[in-house]
ROKEZA-163368 format. One line per field, with one value per residue (C-alpha): residue in one letter; z, y negated, x negated. Coordinates in steps of 0.25 Angstrom, whole numbers, m for minus. Example, Ala and Ser with C-alpha at 12.3 -4.5 7.8 and 13.67 -1.06 7.14 Angstrom:
aa	(A_S)
z	(31_29)
y	(18_4)
x	(m49_m55)
END
This chain:
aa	(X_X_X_X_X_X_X_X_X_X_X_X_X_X_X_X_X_X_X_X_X_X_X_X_X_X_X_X_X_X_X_X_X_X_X_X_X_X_X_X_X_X_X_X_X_X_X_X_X_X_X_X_X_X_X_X_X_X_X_X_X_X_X_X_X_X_X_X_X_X_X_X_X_X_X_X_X_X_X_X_X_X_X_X_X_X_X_X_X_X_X_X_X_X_X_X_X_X_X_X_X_X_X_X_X_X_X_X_X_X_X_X_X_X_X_X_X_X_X_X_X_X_X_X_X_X_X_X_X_X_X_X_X_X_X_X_X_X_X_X_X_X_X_X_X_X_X_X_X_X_X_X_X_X_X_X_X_X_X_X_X_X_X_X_X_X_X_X_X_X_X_X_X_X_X_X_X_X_X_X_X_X_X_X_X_X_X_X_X_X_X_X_X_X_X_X_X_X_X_X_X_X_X_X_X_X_X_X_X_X_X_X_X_X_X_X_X_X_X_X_X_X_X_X_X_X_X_X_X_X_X)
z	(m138_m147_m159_m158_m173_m172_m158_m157_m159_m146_m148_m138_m138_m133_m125_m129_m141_m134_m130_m116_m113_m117_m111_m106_m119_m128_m118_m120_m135_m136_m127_m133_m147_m144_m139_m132_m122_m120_m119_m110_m116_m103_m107_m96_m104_m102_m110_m120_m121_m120_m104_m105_m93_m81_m72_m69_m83_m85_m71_m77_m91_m82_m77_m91_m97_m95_m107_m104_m102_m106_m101_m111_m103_m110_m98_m92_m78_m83_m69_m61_m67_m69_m56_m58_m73_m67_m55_m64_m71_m83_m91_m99_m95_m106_m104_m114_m115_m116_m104_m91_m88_m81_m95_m88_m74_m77_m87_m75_m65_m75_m78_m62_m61_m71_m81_m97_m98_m112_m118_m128_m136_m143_m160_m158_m147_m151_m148_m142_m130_m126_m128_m115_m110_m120_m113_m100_m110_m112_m124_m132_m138_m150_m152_m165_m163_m155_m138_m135_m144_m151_m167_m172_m185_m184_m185_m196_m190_m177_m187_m186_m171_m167_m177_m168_m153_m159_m161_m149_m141_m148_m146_m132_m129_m127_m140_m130_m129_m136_m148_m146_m154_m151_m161_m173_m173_m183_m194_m204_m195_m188_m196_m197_m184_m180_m193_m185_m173_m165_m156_m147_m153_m145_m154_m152_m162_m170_m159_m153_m165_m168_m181_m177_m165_m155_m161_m176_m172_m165_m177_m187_m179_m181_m194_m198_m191_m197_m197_m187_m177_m175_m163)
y	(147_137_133_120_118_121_115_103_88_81_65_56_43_31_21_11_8_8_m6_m9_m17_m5_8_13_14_18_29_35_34_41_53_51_54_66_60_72_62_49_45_34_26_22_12_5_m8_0_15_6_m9_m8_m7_m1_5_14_26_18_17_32_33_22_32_43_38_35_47_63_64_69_57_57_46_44_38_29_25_25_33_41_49_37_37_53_56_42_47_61_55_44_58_60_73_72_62_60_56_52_61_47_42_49_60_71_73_88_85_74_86_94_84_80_96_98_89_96_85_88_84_79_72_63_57_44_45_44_54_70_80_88_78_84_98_101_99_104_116_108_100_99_89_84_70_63_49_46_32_25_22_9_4_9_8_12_21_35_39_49_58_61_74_79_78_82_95_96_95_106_115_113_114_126_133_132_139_124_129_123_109_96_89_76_64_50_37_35_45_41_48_46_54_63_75_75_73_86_94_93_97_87_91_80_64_52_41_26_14_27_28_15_7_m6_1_14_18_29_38_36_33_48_53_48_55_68_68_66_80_93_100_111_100_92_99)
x	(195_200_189_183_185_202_204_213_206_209_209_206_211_201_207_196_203_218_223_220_232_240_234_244_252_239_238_251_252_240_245_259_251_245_231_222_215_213_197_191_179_170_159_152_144_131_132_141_141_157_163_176_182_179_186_199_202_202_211_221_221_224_237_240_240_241_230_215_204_193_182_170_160_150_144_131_128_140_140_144_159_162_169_178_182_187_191_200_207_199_198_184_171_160_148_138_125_117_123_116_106_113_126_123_128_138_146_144_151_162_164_165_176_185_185_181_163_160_145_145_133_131_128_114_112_108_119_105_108_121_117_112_125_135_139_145_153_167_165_153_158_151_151_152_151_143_150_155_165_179_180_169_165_163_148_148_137_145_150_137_136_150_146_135_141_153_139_134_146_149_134_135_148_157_167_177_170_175_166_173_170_172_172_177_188_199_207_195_185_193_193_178_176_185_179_164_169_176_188_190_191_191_198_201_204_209_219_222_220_232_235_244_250_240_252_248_233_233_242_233_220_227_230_217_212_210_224_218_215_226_231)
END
């Protein structure tokens, strides 16, 4: 088995930071670049003050792209929309541990269907949260900003945590499990974040940004990496 410390970093675009007017195009530079997924923020106005969009949105990005999905849903009753997300053609659903009562059997349905499970926690809430159901994860994500809005700064003690959910992934037999981290992923913050433990990046005004091509924006992501995790 491949080491979680030399795999690969798989980065994920977030369309929240695309232009909408041209999704389609965004989409296909991003593939055309070399992007590994291509991640959906799901807010609803409650978990999040934002709304963003629902299951039709990941359908439409299915028939854009050839590229896995992932739907981040920041949601509340988060089991009321898993069978549309996996019926629309995603490939991972994560839901936040702060978000329902039952994380346990929601990673159990979404495993069921053959789709990727992952848990992800806000800053303020203990990794000790998650542990219970570490083992049935394909990814433990760490916010390391706070959910609801693209842009923002990357929260220096995330390190700490994402140290933390490689640990716990690790002592409970997941060595193949993702630690993925999403906000305020950028060349500045990119190599520390891998350094602690990270695999799997979720990036947005660092990839759709009106300063650089997706090309140059996804070029200038993996230069910054360790040499060994480029990919």
């Amino acid at each position: 088995m491949t080491s979680s410390k030399s795999r690969p970093v798989q980065i994920a675009p977030s369309i929240l930071s695309a232009d909408w007017t041209r999704l389609d195009e965004q989409i296909s530079d991003a593939e055309q670049a070399g992007a590994d997924w291509i991640t959906l923020d799901v807010m609803d106005g409650n978990f999040v003050p934002p709304i963003t969009f629902g299951a039709q949105m990941a359908a439409a990005v299915r028939s854009l792209t050839e590229l896995p999905i992932e739907a981040h849903l920041m949601v509340e009753h988060p089991e009321d929309h898993i069978e549309d997300f996996i019926n629309a053609g995603v490939n991972c659903l994560t839901i936040h541990i702060e978000s329902t009562r039952h994380p346990h059997r929601l990673l159990q349905q979404i495993s069921e269907r053959s789709v990727e499970a992952g848990i992800t926690l806000n800053p303020g809430t203990p990794l000790s949260e998650i542990e219970a159901v570490a083992p049935i994860c394909d990814r433990i994500q760490i916010m390391s900003v706070n959910p609801g809005w693209g842009g923002q700064q990357f929260i220096p003690q995330s390190l700490s945590r994402i140290r933390q959910a490689r640990t716990m992934l690790d002592a409970c037999g997941r060595e193949d499990a993702d630690v993925a981290v999403d906000g305020g992923v950028n060349e500045s913050t990119i190599a520390s974040i891998v350094e602690a433990g990270a695999n799997w990046l979720v990036a947005g005004s660092a990839v759709y940004n009106k300063r650089e091509s997706v090309a140059d924006a996804l070029a200038r992501l993996r230069r910054a990496l360790p040499d060994a995790r480029r990919g």
